[in-house]
C-alpha positions, 0 to 999 in steps of 0.5 A, a space after each residue: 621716562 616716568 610718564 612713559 612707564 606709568 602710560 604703559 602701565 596703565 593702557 596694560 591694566 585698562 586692556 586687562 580690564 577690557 579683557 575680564 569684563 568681556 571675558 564675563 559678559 560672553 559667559 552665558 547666565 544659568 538659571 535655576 527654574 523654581 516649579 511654578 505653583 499651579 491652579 487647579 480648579 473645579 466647578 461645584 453645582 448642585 444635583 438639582 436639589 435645593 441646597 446650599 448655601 444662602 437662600 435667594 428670596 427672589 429665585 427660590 434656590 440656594 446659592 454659593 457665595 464668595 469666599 465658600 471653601 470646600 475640602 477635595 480628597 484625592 485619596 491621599 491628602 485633603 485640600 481647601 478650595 475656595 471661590 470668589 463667585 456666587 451663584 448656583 454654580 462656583 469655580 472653586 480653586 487650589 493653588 499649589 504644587 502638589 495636588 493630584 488625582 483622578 478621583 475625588 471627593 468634595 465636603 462643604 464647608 471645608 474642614 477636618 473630616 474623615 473621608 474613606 475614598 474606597 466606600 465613599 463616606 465621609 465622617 464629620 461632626 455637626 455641632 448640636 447647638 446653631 445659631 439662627 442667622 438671617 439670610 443664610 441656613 447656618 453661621 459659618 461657624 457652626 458648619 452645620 449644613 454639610 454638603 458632599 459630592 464625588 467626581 472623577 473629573 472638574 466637576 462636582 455635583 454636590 448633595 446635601 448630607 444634612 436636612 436644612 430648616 428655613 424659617 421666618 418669624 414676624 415678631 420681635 423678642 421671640 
């Protein structure tokens, strides 16, 4: 009688389990959809002037190069851009969720910089001292070869805000 009790018992907790896990496995899985970031992307080129930021000896035309950061202002708040390409025209990204806008104004190299989206200005300190460095206007450091352009769409065509100075010295310890 024993082993008839404890049979019973046991077919009724496996049927029980039975019933929960297929009570589980019918319910359907919710999930919660965090937002995406978001990529967004604006080619830089040049006016037609020569400009930024290393000096092709073979071509005569300044080029971006990988790793440039620009700032966009969308008249609210500033975003660093940057690239992975080189050349006289660059895609540069921001990836994120909170960036908007229909008008935009673009300062390289990126930085803290005062823009007025109204007028069209942007206010930014040049350093006084630069340090001369081979292949390039300026070291990434100084931030001296500031460049600006103004788009309402994914393009930007920047001007140079600064004059720029190449030159080559042929003698050692000058």
């Amino acid at each position: 009688m024993f082993n008839g009790k404890m049979n019973a018992i046991m077919k009724k907790i496996i049927f029980s389990l039975m019933a929960v896990s297929a009570l589980f496995a019918c319910q359907k899985e919710s999930f919660i959809d965090a937002p995406q970031a978001e990529t967004v992307t604006f080619t830089a080129n040049f006016d037609g002037a020569d400009t930024k930021t290393v000096l092709n000896e073979t071509t005569r035309y300044s080029e971006w190069v990988s790793g440039d950061a620009i700032t966009v202002h969308n008249g609210t708040k500033a975003y660093e851009f940057t690239t992975t390409d080189s050349g006289r025209s660059a895609k540069f990204s921001y990836t994120g969720n909170d960036f908007s806008g229909d008008k935009f104004f673009a300062v390289y190299p990126a930085g803290d910089h005062v823009v007025d989206m109204t007028n069209k200005t942007v206010t930014a300190n040049i350093p006084t001292w630069q340090q001369a460095q081979i292949g390039t206007y300026d070291n990434a450091n100084t931030k001296a070869a500031l460049a600006v352009a103004y788009s309402e769409n994914d393009v930007f065509a920047f001007k140079n805000a600064t004059a720029l100075l190449k030159f080559t010295v042929n003698t050692d310890n000058v």
